[in-house]
C-alpha positions, 0 to 999 in steps of 0.5 A: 458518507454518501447514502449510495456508497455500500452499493457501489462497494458490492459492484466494485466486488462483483467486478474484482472477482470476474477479473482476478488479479495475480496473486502470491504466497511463498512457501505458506500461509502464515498470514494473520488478522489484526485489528485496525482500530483507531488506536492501533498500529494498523490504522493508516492503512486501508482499502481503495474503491476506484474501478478496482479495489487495493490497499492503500496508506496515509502519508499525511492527515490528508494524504492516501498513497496507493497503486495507479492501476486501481484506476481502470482505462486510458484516461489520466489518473489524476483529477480522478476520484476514488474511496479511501476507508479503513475498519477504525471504527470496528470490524463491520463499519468503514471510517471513509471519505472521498478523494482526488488524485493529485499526483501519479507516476509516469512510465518513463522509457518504453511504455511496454517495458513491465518494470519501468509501468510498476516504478511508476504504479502509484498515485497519491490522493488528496481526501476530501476529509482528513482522516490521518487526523484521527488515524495516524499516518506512516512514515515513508523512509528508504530500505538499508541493506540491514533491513532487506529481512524481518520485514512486514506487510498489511492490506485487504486481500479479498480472500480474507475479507470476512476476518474483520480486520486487516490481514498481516505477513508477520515475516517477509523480505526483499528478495533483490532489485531489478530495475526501479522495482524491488523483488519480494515474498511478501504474501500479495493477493488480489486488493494487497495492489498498494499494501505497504511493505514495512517495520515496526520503530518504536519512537518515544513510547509509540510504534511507527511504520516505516514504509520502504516499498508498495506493493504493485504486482504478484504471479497468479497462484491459488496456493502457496508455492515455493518461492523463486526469485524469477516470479517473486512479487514485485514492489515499488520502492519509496525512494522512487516515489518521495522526490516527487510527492514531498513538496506537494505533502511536506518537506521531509526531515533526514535523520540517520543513525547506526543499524537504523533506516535511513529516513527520507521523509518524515512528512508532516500534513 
């Protein structure tokens, strides 16, 4: 890692808290901390530096997806370059490595028009290092019916950065679909942009994270409020992203079972 790499993290900080972003928990506060060791369920996921910071997952061993809007300005997001870590280590140091935008979402239709910017919030960048080879990465699946409750979602939130670990909501759901965006109550504070919303599988003795939406956009407030479909948090589906990533991180493998997702991509580095 390079040497001038923990400075740039402390001015990234200084600039997320002199620009908040909108921020939501529903009905209270159940989130807990997790370890995101290296032999934990956690492990793919992680944080994103850029002109921002937000949350971010592995697709592949070298592949990070996570929000377009980590990137600040009106140059395009691909070809730009950012930092992807997670705390596999230990609570105090980050396993990171530098990487490439290689894909981002486009806005189709009217660029004003605030669903359609959210379908479109995502980037997916190359590493230059291959994390996912030592920590894992999830599978990116669409979301049945059945599985709109008892969902999860996991990032690094600032409020809660002391905790040494990632920060879970152990309960939410989908709350409905407007658009090309789903509406949720998974708890969303400023750097959750790009948590994923997911469940827990067990394969073969092994727990998987099942992705089925990112987290884009929440309302502003400072304390948990009640939740209301017409301010839920807003989150960007798989479906939307996979067709145009899949090619360029692996072809993906179909699979569908009774009262199991209905797998879109099980991608392979």
């Amino acid at each position: 890692m390079r040497p001038n790499f923990l400075p740039r993290v402390w001015l990234l900080l200084a600039a997320i808290l002199a620009s908040q972003a909108q921020a939501s928990v529903f009905d209270r506060d159940d989130r807990i901390t997790e370890s995101a060791d290296v032999h934990g369920d956690s492990a793919p996921i992680g944080m994103m530096w850029a002109d921002k910071l937000a949350t971010g997952f592995l697709v592949s061993q070298c592949h990070v997806l996570s929000v377009q809007h980590v990137f600040e300005g009106a140059a395009p997001a691909i070809g730009r370059r950012a930092v992807f870590g997670a705390l596999a280590s230990d609570p105090h140091h980050w396993t990171a490595s530098w990487g490439t935008v290689i894909a981002a979402g486009e806005v189709a239709g009217d660029p004003l028009d605030y669903d359609a910017a959210r379908a479109a919030d995502w980037v997916l960048m190359r590493l230059d290092k291959c994390l996912g080879k030592k920590l894992g990465f999830v599978t990116l699946a669409t979301e049945p019916p059945a599985l709109t409750r008892d969902l999860k979602s996991a990032g690094y939130p600032y409020d809660r950065r002391d905790r040494g670990g990632i920060t879970v909501d152990p309960a939410c759901r989908i709350a409905g679909t407007r658009q090309r965006v789903w509406l949720n109550d998974c708890a969303a504070l400023s750097g959750n942009s790009g948590s994923p919303i997911f469940s827990e599988i067990q394969q073969n003795g092994r727990t998987v994270l099942y992705v089925y939406a990112m987290q884009s956009a929440a309302h502003d407030s400072s304390a948990p409020v009640q939740f209301n479909p017409a301010r839920a948090n807003v989150a960007t589906p798989m479906a939307g992203i996979i067709p145009q990533i899949e090619d360029i991180i692996g072809r993906p493998h179909s699979k569908a079972a009774v009262d199991q997702p209905v797998v879109i991509a099980d991608l392979q580095p």
